[in-house]
MARDOKE-17441 format. One record per residue: residue number from 1; x, y, z of N, C-alpha, C in turn. Coordinates in steps of 0.1 Angstrom, whole numbers. Atoms other than C-alpha are relative to their C-alpha. Example, Ala and Ser with C-alpha at 12.3 -4.5 7.8 and 13.67 -1.06 7.14 Angstrom:
BEGIN
+-----+-------+-------+-------+-------+-------+-------+-------+-------+-------+
|   n |  n_c1 |  n_c2 |  n_c3 | ca_c1 | ca_c2 | ca_c3 |  c_c1 |  c_c2 |  c_c3 |
+-----+-------+-------+-------+-------+-------+-------+-------+-------+-------+
|   1 |     9 |   -12 |     0 |   123 |   -45 |    78 |     9 |    12 |     0 |
|   2 |    -9 |   -11 |     0 |   137 |   -11 |    71 |    -8 |    11 |     8 |
+-----+-------+-------+-------+-------+-------+-------+-------+-------+-------+
***
This chain:
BEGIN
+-----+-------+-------+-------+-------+-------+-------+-------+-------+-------+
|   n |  n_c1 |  n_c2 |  n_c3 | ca_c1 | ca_c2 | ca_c3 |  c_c1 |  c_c2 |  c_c3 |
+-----+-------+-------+-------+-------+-------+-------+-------+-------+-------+
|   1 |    -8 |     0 |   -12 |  -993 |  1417 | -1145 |    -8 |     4 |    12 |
|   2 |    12 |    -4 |    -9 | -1019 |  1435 | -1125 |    -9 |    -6 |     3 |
|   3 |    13 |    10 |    -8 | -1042 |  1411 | -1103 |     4 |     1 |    16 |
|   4 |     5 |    -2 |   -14 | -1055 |  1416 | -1070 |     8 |   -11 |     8 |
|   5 |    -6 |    17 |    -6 | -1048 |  1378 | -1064 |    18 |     1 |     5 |
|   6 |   -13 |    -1 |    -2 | -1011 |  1385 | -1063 |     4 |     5 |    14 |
|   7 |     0 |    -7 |   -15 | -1018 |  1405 | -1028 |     0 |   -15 |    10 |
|   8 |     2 |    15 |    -9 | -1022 |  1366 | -1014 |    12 |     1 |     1 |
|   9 |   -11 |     3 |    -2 |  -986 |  1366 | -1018 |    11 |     3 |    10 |
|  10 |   -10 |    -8 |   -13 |  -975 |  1389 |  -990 |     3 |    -7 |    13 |
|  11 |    -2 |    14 |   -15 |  -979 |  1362 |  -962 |     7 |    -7 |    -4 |
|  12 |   -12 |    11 |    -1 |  -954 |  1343 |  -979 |    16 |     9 |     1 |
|  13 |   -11 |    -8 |     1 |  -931 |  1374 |  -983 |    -1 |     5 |    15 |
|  14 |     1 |     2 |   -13 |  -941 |  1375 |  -944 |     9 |    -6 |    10 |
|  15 |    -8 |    13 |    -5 |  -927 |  1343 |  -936 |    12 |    -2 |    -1 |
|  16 |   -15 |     0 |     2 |  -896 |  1350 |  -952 |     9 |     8 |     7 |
|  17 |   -10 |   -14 |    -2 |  -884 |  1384 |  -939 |   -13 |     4 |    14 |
|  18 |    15 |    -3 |    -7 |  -917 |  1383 |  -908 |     7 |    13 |    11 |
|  19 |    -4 |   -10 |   -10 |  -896 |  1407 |  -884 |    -3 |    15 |    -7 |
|  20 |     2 |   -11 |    11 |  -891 |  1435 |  -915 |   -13 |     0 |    -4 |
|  21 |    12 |    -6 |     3 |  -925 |  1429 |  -925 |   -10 |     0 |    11 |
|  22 |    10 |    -3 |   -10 |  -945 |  1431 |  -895 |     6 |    17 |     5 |
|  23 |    -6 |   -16 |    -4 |  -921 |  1465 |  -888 |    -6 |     9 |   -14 |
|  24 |     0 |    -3 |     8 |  -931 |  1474 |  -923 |   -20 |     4 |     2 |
|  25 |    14 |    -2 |    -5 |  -970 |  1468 |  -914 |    -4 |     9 |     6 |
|  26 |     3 |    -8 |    -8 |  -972 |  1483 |  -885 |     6 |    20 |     0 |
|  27 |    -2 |   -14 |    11 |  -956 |  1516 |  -901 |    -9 |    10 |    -6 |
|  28 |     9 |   -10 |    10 |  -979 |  1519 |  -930 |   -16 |    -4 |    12 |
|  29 |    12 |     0 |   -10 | -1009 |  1512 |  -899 |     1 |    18 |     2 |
|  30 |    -2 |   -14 |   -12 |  -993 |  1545 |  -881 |     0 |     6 |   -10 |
|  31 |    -4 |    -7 |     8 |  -988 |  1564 |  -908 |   -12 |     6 |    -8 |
|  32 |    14 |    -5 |     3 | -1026 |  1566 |  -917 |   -11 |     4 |     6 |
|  33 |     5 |    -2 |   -10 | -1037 |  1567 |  -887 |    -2 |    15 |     6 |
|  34 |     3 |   -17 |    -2 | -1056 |  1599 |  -874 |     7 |     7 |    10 |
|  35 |    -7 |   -10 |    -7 | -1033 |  1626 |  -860 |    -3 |    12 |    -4 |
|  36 |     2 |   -15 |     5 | -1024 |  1661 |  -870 |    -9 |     3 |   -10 |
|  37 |     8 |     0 |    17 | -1039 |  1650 |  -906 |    -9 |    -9 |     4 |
|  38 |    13 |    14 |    -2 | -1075 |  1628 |  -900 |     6 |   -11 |   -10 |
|  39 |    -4 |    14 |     2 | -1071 |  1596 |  -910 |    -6 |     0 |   -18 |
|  40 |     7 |    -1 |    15 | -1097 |  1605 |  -946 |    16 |     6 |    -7 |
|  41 |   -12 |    -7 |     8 | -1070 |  1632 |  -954 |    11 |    -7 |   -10 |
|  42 |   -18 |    10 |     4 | -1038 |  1607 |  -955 |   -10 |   -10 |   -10 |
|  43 |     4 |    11 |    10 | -1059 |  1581 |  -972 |    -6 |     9 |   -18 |
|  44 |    -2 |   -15 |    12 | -1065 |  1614 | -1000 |    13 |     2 |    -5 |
|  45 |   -14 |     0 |     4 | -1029 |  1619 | -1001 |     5 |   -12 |    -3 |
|  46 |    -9 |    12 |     8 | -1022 |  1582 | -1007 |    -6 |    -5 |   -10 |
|  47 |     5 |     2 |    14 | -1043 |  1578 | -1031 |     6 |    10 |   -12 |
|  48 |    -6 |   -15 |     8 | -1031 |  1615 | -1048 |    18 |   -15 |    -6 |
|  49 |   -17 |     4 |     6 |  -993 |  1594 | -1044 |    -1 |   -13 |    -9 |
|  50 |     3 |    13 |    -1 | -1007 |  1558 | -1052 |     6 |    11 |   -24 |
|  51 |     6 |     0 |    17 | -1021 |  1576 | -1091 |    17 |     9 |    -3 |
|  52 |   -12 |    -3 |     7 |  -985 |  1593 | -1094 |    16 |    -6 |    -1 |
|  53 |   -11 |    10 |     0 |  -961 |  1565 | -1085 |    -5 |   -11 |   -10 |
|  54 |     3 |    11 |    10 |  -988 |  1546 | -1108 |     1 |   -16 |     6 |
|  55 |     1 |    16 |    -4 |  -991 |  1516 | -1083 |   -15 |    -4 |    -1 |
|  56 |    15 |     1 |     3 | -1025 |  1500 | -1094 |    -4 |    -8 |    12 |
|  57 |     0 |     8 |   -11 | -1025 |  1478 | -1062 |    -5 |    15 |    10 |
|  58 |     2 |   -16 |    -8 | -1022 |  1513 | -1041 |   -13 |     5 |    -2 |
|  59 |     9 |    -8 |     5 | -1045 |  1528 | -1063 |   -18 |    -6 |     7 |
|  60 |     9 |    12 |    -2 | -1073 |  1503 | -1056 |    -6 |     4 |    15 |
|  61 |     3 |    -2 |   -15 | -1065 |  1499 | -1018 |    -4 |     8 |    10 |
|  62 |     3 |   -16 |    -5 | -1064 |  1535 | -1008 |    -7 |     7 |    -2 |
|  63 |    13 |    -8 |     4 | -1094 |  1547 | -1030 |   -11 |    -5 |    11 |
|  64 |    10 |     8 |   -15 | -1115 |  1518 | -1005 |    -2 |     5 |    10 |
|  65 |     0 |    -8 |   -14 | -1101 |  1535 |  -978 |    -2 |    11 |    -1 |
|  66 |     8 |   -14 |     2 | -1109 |  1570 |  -986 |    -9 |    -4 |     3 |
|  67 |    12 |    -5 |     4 | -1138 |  1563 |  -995 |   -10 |   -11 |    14 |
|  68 |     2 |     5 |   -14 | -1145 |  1540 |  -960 |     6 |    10 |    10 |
|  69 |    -3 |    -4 |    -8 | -1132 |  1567 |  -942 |    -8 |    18 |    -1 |
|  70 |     5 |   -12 |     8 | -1156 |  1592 |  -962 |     2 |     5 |    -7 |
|  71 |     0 |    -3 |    15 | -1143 |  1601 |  -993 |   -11 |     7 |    -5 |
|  72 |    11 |     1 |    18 | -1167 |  1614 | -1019 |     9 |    -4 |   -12 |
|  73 |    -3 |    -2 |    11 | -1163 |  1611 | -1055 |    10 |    18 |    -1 |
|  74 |    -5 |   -12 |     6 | -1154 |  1647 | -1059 |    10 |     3 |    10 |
|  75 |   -16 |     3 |    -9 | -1125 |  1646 | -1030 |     8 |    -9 |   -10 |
|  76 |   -12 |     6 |    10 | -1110 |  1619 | -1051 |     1 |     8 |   -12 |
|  77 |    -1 |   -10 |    16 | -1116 |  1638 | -1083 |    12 |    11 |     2 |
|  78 |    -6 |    -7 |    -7 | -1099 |  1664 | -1068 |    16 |    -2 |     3 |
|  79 |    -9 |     5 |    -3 | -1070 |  1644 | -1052 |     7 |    -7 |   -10 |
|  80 |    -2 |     3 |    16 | -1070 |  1631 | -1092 |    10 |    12 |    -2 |
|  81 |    -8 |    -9 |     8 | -1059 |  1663 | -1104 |    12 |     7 |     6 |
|  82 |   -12 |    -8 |    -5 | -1037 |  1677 | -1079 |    17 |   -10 |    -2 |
|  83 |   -13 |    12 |     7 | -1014 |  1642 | -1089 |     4 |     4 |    -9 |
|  84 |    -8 |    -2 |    17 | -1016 |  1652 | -1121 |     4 |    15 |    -5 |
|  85 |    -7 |   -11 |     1 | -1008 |  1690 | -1112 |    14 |    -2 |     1 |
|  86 |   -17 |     2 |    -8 |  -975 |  1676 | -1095 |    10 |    -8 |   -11 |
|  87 |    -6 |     2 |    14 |  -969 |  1654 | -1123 |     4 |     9 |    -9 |
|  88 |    -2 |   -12 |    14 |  -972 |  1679 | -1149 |    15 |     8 |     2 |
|  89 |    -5 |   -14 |    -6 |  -956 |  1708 | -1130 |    14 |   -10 |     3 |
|  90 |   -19 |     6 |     0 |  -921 |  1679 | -1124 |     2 |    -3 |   -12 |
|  91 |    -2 |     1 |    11 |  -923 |  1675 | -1161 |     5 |    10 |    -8 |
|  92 |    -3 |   -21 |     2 |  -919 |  1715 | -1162 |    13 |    -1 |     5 |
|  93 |   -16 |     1 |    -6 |  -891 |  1716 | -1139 |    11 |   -11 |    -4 |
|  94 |    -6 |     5 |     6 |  -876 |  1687 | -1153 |     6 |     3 |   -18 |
|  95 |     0 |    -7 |    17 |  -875 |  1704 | -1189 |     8 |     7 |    -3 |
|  96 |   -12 |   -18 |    -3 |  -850 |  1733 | -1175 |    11 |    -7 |    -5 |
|  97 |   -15 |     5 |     0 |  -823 |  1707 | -1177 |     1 |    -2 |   -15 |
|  98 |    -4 |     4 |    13 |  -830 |  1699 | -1213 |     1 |    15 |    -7 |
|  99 |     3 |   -16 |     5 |  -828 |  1741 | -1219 |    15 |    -1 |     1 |
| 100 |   -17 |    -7 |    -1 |  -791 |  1754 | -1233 |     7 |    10 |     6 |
+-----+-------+-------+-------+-------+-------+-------+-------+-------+-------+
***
């Protein structure tokens, strides 16, 4: 199911709905763009969300951009594990409900 190629398809999901997705674009533009948080940081944090919402598309596109916006390896490593602290640790709190 996962292929890059399938990213060609968004100019047709463009054409269909082009108001919603150019408001939708221009969004996730602002939204990584350098403010309070530099612009590496957010591209850190969306990669962190990309590997715990498990989008491989995300995963891909946001690592790029880290790592064009300076990343190292051990930033992402890093941004690796604190996903899979947040994961874990809602796995924990999710557990309480299964407690009598």
């Amino acid at each position: 199911m996962y292929d890059m190629q399938n990213l060609a398809k968004l100019s047709h999901l463009g054409e269909l709905a082009p108001e919603a997705f150019k408001a939708f674009v221009a969004f996730d533009q602002a939204a990584v763009k350098d403010g309070a948080i530099p612009h590496k940081y957010k591209e850190l944090i969306a990669v962190a969300v990309a590997l715990t919402t498990q989008c491989v598309y995300c995963i891909q596109i946001h690592t790029a951009s880290a790592r064009k916006a300076g990343a190292t390896d051990r930033e992402l490593a890093e941004a690796t594990l604190v996903a899979a602290a947040l994961r874990a640790g809602a796995a924990m709190t999710h557990g309480t409900h299964a407690m009598g």
